[in-house]
N, C-alpha and C positions, 0 to 999 in steps of 0.2 A: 504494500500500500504506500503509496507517496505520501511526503511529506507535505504538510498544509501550510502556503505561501506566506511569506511577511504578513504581518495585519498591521495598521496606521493606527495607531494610539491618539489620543488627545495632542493636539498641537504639531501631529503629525509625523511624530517618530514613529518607529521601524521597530514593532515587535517581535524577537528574534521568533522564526518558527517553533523551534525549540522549546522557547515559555508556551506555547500552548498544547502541546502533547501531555499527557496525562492530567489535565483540565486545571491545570494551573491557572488562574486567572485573577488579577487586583492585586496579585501581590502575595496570594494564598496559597497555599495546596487544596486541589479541590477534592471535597469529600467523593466524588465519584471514580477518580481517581485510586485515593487510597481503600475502598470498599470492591474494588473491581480490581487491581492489582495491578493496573495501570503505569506506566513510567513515569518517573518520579525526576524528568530530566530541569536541568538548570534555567531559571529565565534569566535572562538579561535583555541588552538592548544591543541592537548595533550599531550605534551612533559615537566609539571609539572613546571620546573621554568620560560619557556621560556613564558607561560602566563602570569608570572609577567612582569608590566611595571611601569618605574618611571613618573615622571609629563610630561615631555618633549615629550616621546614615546604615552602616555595615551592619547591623544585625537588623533591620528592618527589611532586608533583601533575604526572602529564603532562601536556602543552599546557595550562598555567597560562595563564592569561590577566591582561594590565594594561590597564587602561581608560587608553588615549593622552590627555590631556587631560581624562579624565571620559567618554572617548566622543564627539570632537571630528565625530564624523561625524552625531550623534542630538542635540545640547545646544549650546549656548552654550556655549565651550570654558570650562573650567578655574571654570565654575561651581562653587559649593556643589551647586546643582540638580544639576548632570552626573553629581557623583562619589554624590549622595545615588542616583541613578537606575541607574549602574550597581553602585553595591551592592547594592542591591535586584534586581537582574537575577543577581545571584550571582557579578559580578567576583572574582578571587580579588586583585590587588594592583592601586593606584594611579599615574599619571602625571603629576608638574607640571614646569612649565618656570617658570623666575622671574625674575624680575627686581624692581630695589629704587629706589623713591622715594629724592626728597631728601634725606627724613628720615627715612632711612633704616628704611622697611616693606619686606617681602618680600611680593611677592604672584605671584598667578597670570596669567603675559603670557608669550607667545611671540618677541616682537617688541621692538624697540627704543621702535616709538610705540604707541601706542592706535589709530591710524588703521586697518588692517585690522577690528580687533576694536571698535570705537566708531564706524566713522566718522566720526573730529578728523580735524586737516591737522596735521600735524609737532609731535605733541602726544609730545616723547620722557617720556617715563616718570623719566627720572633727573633730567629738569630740574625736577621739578613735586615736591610735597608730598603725601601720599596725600591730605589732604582734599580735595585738587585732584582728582587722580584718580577718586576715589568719586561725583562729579558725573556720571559715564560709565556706563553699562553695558554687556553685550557682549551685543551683537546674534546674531539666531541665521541670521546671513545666508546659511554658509557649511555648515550642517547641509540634511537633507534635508525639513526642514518650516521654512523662514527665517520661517512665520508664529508660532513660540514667540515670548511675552514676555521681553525682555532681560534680561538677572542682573546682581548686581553683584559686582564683581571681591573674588576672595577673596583675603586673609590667609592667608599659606603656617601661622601659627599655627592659626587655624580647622581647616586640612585637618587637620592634625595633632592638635588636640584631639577634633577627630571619627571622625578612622579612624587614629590614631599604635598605639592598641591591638590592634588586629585586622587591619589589611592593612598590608602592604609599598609603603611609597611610596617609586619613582624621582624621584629629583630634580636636574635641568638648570638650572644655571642660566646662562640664556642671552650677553647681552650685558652681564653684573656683571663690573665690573673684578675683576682677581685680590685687590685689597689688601681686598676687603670679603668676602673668603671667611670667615675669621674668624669674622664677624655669623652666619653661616648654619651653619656648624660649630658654634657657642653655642648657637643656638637649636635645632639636630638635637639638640642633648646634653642639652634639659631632658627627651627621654622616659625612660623608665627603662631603656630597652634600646638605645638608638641604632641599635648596628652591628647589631642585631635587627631593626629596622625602618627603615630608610634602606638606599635603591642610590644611588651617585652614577653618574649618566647624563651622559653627553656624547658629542659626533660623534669619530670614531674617532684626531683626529687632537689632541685636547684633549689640554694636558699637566697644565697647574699641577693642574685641579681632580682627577683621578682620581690623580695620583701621591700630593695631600696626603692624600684620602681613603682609598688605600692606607694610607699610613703610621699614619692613624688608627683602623685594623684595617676600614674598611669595603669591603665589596663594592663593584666597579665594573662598567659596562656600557657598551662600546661600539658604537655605532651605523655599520654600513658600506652600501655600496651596492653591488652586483654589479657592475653596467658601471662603476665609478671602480676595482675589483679589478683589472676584466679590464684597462683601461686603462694601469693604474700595478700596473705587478705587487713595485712594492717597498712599496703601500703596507701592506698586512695585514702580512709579515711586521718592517716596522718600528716597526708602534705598537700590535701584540696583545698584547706586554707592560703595556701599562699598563691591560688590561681582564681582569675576573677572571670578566668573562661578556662575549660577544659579542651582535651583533645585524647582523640581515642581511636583507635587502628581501624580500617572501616572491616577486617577480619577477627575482630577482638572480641566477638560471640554474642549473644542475646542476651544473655546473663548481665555481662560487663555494660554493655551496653544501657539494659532496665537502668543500673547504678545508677548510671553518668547524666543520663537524661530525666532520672527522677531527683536531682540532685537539685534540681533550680540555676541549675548555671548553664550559657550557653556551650554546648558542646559541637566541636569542629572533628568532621572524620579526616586520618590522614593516612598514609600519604596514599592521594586516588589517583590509581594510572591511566584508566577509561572510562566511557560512558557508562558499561556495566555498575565497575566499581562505586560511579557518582550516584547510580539508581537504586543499589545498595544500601550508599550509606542514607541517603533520604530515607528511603523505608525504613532504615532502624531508627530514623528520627533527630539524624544532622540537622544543626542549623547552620550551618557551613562547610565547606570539603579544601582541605589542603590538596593542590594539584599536582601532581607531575606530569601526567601527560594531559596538558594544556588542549593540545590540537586536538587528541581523541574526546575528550569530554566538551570541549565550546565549538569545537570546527564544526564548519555546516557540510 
C-alpha cells in the first residue's frame, strides 16, 4: 500500500507523511492506532529548521527524536557532516559526547583515544594539543556505507554556533576529569538560553556531572540498560534521583520498561537504529528515541 502524500497544515507547512500513519494527529498518538496495532512512526515537519526544538518545546513533540552522534549509524560520528545531514533529514534535537585536549578544546570523541574513530594506536586525546588532533579524521568505518570520505573532528563550539539556536543538544562528557567541568559549564553559558538549550547526558550511575548540572537549573538524562535493571534491582531506584529525564535501551524488556514509564519522568528509548526499532520503542511508551540511524527512521 503506498504511502499517503504531504498534507498542508495551518499556515501551510508540509506535514511529513510519516506523522500521519498510525493516526497520529494534533500532536497525539491516536487511540486507533494504538488499539489496532498500528505504526507508531515519528511526526515531524519538513520544513528543515522548524524540526528543531529547544528543551522547553522538546517534550511536547511525541517521539522527539536526537540524532546519537549526528547519526553514528549513517556519518562519520560527531561530524559537522553528520549533525549538518540529520538536520536536514528533520532531527528534532542533537547528540555529542566530549572530550578535551591538552589545551584545553572541547571536541566531539566518544572514547579516550582517537584509535576506534582514526585509526592511531594509543593516540589518548588528553595527552595531545588539538593541532595534534586535527591531523586525524574520522573515518566512516563503523556506519553502513564505510566508503564516505573522512571529517574532521569538531569543536563542541562549532556544534553550538551552528544549531545552539534551534535544536536541543545532549551533552556527555565522557572520560573529562571532574575539575574541568567548569571549562564546559562556561562555555554552555555563552548561548543566551543555556538551560534552554543544553541536557546534561550521562550513564545512569554518573554523579559529579548531572548533580552540578542540576544545581545549575539544567535538565538531566540518564542513560540505563534493561538486563543491568533486571540484574541489580537497587540500581534504578538509587541513582533516578539524579536524572530529571531517563533513558532506557529500546530492547531493555516490558518489565524494565512498566519501571521507567510508570516513574513520572520522561523516558527516551536508545540507541534506535531503524524504523522498526523507532515503532518499538513508541509502543512501549517513548517519549523520545535516541537515533543512530537517522536516515532509516526520518528518510522518506
Amino acid at each position: 500500500m503506498p504511502e499517503p502524500q504531504d498534507t498542508a497544515a495551518p499556515g501551510g507547512r508540509r506535514i511529513s507523511r510519516r506523522a500521519l500513519i498510525g493516526g497520529i494527529a494534533g500532536g497525539v498518538l491516536g487511540a486507533a492506532a494504538i488499539a489496532g496495532g498500528g505504526a507508531y512512526l515519528i511526526p515531524r515537519l519538513l520544513d528543515g529548521p522548524e524540526d528543531g526544538l529547544l528543551v522547553d518545546r522538546l517534550l511536547k513533540r511525541p517521539g522527539f527524536t536526537v540524532a546519537h552522534r549526528g547519526g553514528s549509524r549513517d556519518w562519520p560520528e560527531m561530524s559537522l557532516e553528520a549533525y549538518r545531514n540529520s538536520v536536514a533529514l528533520g532531527v528534532n534535537a542533537l547528540e555529542i559526547s566530549l572530550a578535551r585536549t591538552s589545551d584545553g578544546v572541547w571536541f566531539g570523541l566518544h572514547d579516550e583515544t582517537l584509535d576506534r574513530t582514526s585509526g592511531t594506536s594509543g593516540f589518548v586525546a588528553a595527552d595531545h594539543t588539538w593541532k595534534e588532533v586535527q591531523r586525524y579524521r574520522i573515518t566512516a568505518a563503523e556506519t553502513d556505507d564505510p566508503r564516505q570520505p573522512p571529517q574532521p573532528y569538531l569543536r563542541f563550539e562549532q556544534l553550538v554556533a551552528a544549531y545552539g539556536r534551534s535544536h536541543t543538544i545532549f551533552v556527555d562528557p565522557k572520560v573529562v576529569p571532574t575539575e574541568h567541568l567548569g571549562e564546559l559549564f562556561a562555555l554552555m553559558a555563552k548561548v543566551e538560553h543555556p538551560t534552554n538549550t543544553f541536557v546534561a547526558k550521562g550513564y545512569c550511575t554518573a554523579q559529579a556531572w548531572p548533580v552540578d548540572a542540576r544545581g545549575r537549573g539544567y535538565a538531566t538524562w540518564g542513560y540505563y540498560y534493561g538486563s543491568e535493571v533486571g540484574a541489580d534491582p537497587t540500581l534504578f531506584p538509587s541513582t533516578q534521583d539524579r536524572w530529571t529525564w531517563l533513558g532506557l535501551d529500546y530492547n531493555g524488556g516490558e518489565d524494565a520498561w512498566r519501571t521507567f514509564t510508570s516513574s513520572g519522568k520522561p523516558v527516551l528509548a536508545h540507541i534506535v537504529p531503524s524504523r522498526a526499532a523507532a515503532d518499538k520503542s513508541l509502543r512501549l511508551g517513548a517519549d523520545g528515541m535516541v537515533v543512530s540511524g537517522v536516515q532509516q527512521v526520518l528518510g522518506t
